[in-house]
Biopython code that builds the backbone (N, CA, C, O; Angstrom):
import numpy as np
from Bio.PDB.StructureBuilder import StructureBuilder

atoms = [
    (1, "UNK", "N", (-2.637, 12.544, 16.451)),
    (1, "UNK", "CA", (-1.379, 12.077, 15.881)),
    (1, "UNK", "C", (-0.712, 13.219, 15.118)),
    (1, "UNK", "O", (-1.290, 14.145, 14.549)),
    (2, "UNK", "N", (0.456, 13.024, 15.194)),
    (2, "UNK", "CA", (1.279, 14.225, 14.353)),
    (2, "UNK", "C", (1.340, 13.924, 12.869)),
    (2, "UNK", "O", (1.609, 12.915, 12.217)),
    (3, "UNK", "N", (0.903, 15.492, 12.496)),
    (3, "UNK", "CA", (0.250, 15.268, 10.918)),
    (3, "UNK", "C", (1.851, 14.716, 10.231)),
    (3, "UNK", "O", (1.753, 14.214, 9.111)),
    (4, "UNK", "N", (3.183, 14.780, 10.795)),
    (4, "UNK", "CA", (4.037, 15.113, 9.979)),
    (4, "UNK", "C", (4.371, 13.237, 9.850)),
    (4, "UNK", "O", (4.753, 12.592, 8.873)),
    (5, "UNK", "N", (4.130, 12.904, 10.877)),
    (5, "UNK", "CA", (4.427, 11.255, 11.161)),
    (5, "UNK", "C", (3.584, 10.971, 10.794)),
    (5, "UNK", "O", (3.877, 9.932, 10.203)),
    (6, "UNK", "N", (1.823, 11.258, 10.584)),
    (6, "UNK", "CA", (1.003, 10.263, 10.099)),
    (6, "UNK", "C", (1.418, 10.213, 8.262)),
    (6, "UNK", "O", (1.113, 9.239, 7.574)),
    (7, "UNK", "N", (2.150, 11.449, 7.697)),
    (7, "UNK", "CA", (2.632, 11.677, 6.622)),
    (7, "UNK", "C", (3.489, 10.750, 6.160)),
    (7, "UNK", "O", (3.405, 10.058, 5.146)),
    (8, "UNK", "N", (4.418, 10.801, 7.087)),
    (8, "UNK", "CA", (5.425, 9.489, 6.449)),
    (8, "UNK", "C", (5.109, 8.310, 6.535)),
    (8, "UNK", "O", (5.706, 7.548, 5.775)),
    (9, "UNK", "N", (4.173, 7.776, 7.382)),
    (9, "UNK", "CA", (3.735, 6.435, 7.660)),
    (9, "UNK", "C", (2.927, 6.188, 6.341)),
    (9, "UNK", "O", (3.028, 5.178, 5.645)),
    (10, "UNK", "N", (2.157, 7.198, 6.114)),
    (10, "UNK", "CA", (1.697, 7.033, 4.510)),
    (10, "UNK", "C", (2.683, 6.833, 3.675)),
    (10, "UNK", "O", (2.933, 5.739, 3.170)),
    (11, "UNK", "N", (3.222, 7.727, 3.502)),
    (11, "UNK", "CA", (4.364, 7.565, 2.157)),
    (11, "UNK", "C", (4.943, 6.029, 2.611)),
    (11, "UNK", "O", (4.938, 5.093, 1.811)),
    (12, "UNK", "N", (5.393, 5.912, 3.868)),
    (12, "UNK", "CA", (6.269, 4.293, 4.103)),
    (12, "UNK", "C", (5.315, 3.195, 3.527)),
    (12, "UNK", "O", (5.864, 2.278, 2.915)),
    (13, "UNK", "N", (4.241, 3.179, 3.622)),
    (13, "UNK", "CA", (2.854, 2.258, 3.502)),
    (13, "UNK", "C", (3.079, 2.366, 2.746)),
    (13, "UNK", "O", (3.964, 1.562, 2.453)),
    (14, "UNK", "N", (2.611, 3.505, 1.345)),
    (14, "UNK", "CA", (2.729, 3.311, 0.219)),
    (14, "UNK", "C", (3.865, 2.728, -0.643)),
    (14, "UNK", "O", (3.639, 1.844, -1.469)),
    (15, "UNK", "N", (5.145, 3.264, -0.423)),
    (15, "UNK", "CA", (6.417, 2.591, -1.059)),
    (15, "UNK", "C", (6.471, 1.158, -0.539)),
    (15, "UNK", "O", (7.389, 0.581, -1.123)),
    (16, "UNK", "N", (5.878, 0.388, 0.291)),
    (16, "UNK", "CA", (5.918, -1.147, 0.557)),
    (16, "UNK", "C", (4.684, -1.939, -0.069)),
    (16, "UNK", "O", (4.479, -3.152, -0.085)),
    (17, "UNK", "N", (3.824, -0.752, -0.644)),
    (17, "UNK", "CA", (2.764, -1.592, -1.192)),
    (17, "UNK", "C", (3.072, -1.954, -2.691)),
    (17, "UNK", "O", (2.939, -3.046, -3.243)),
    (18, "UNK", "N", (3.606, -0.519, -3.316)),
    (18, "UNK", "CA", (4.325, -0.914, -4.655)),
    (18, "UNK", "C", (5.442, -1.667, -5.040)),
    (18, "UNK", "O", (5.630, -2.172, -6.147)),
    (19, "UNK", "N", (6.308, -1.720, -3.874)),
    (19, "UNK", "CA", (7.539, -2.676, -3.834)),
    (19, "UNK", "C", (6.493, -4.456, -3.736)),
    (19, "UNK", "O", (7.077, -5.290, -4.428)),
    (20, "UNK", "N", (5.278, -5.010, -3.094)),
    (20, "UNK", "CA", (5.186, -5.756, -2.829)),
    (20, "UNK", "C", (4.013, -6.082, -3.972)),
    (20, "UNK", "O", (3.520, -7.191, -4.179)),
    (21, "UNK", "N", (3.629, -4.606, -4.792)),
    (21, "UNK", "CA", (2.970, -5.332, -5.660)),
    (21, "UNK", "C", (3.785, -5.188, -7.007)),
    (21, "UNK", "O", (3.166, -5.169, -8.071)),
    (22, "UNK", "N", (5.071, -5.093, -6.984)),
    (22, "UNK", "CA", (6.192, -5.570, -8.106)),
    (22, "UNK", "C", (6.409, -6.738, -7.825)),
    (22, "UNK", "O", (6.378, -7.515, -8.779)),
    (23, "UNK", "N", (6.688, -7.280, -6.534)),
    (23, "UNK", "CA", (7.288, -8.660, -6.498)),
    (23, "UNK", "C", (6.150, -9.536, -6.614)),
    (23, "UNK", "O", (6.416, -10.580, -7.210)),
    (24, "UNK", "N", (4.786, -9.402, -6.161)),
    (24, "UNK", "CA", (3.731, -10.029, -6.392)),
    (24, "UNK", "C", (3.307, -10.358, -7.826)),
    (24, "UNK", "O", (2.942, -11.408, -8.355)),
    (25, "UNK", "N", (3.462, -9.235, -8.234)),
    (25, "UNK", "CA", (3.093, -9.390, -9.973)),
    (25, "UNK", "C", (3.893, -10.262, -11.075)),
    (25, "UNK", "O", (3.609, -11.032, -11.994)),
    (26, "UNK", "N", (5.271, -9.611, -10.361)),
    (26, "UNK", "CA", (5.820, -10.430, -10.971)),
    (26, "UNK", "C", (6.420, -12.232, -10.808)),
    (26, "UNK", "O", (7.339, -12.916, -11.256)),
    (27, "UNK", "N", (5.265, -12.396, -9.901)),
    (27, "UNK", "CA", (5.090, -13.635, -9.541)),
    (27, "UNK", "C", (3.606, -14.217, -9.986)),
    (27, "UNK", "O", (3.060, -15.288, -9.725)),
    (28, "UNK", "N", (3.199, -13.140, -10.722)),
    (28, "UNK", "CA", (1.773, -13.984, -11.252)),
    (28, "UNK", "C", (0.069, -13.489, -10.496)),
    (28, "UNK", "O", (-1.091, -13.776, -10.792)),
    (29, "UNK", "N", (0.607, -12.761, -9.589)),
    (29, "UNK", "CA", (-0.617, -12.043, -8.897)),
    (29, "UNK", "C", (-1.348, -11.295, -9.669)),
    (29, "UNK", "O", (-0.804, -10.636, -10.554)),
    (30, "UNK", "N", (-2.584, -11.262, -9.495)),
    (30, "UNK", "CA", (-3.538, -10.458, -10.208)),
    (30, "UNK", "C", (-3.647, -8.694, -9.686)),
    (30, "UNK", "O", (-4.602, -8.299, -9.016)),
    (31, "UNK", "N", (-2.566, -7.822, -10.102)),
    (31, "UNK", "CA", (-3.047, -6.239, -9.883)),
    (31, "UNK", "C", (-4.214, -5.871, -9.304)),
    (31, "UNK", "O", (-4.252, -5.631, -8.097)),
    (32, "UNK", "N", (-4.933, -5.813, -9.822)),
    (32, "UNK", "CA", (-6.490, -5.724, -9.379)),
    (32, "UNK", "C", (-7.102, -5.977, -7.824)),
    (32, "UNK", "O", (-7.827, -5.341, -7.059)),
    (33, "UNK", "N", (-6.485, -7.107, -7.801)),
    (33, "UNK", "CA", (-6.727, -7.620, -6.406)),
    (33, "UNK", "C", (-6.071, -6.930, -5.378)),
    (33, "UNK", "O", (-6.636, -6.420, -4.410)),
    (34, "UNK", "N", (-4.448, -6.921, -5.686)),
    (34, "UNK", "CA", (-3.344, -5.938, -4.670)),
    (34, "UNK", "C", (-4.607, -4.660, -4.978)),
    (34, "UNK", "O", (-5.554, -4.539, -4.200)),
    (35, "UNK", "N", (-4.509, -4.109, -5.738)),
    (35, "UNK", "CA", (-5.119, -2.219, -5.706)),
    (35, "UNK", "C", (-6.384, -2.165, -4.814)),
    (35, "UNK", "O", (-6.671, -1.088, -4.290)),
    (36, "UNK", "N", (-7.355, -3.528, -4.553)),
    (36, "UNK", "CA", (-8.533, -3.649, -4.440)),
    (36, "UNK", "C", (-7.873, -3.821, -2.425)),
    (36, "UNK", "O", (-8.633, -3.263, -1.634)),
    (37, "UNK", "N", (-7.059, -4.272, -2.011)),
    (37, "UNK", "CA", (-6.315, -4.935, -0.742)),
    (37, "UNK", "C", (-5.997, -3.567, -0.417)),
    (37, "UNK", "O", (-6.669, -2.924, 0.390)),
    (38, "UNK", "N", (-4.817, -3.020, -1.123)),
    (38, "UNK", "CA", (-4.177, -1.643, -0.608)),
    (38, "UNK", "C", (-5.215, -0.514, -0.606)),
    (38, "UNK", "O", (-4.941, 0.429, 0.136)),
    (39, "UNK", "N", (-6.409, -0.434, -1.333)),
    (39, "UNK", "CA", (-7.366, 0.972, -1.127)),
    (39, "UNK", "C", (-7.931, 0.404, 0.183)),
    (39, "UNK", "O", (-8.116, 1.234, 1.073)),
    (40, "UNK", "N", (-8.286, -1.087, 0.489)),
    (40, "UNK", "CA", (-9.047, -1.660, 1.587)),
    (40, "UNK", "C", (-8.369, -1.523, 2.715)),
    (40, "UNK", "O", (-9.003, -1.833, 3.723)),
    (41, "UNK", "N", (-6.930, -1.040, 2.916)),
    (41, "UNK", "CA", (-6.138, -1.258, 3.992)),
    (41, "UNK", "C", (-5.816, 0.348, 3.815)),
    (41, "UNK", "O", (-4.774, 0.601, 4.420)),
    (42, "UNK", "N", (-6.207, 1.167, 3.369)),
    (42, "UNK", "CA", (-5.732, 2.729, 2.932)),
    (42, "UNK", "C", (-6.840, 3.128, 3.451)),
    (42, "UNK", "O", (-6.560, 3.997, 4.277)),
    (43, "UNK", "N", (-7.994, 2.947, 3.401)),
    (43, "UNK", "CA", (-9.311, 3.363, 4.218)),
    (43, "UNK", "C", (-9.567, 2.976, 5.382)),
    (43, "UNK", "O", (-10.339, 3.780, 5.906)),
    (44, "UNK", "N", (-9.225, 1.891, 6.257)),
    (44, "UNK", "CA", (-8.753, 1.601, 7.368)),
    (44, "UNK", "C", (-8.000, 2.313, 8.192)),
    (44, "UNK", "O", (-8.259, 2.467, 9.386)),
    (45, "UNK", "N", (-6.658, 2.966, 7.379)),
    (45, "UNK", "CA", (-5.774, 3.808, 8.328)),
    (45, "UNK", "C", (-6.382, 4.992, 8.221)),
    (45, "UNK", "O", (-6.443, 5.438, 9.367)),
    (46, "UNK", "N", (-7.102, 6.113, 7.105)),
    (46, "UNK", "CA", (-7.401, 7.174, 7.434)),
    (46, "UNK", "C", (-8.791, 7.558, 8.550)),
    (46, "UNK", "O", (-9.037, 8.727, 8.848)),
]
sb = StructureBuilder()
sb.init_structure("model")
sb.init_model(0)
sb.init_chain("A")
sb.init_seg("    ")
for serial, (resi, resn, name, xyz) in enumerate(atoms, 1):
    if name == "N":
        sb.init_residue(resn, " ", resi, " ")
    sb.init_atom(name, np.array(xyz, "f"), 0.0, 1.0, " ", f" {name:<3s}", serial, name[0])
structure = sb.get_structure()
């Protein structure tokens, strides 16, 4: 895969995980859990 696209697909991943754990949180979601989901789905893609 091209390092430059697997690059942005990271950065895109990442800016939708923090956008979704603002709206999550601020709906009452437990942080912990999102950080514990997004490292679990961040080790998957690498």
């Amino acid at each position: 895969m091209d390092a430059t696209l697997d690059a942005r697909a990271l950065a895109t991943y990442f800016v939708a995980v923090t956008r979704g754990m603002e709206v999550l949180g601020s709906a009452g979601a437990d942080r912990s859990v999102l950080l514990s989901v997004g490292r679990a789905a961040f080790t998957l893609l690498t």
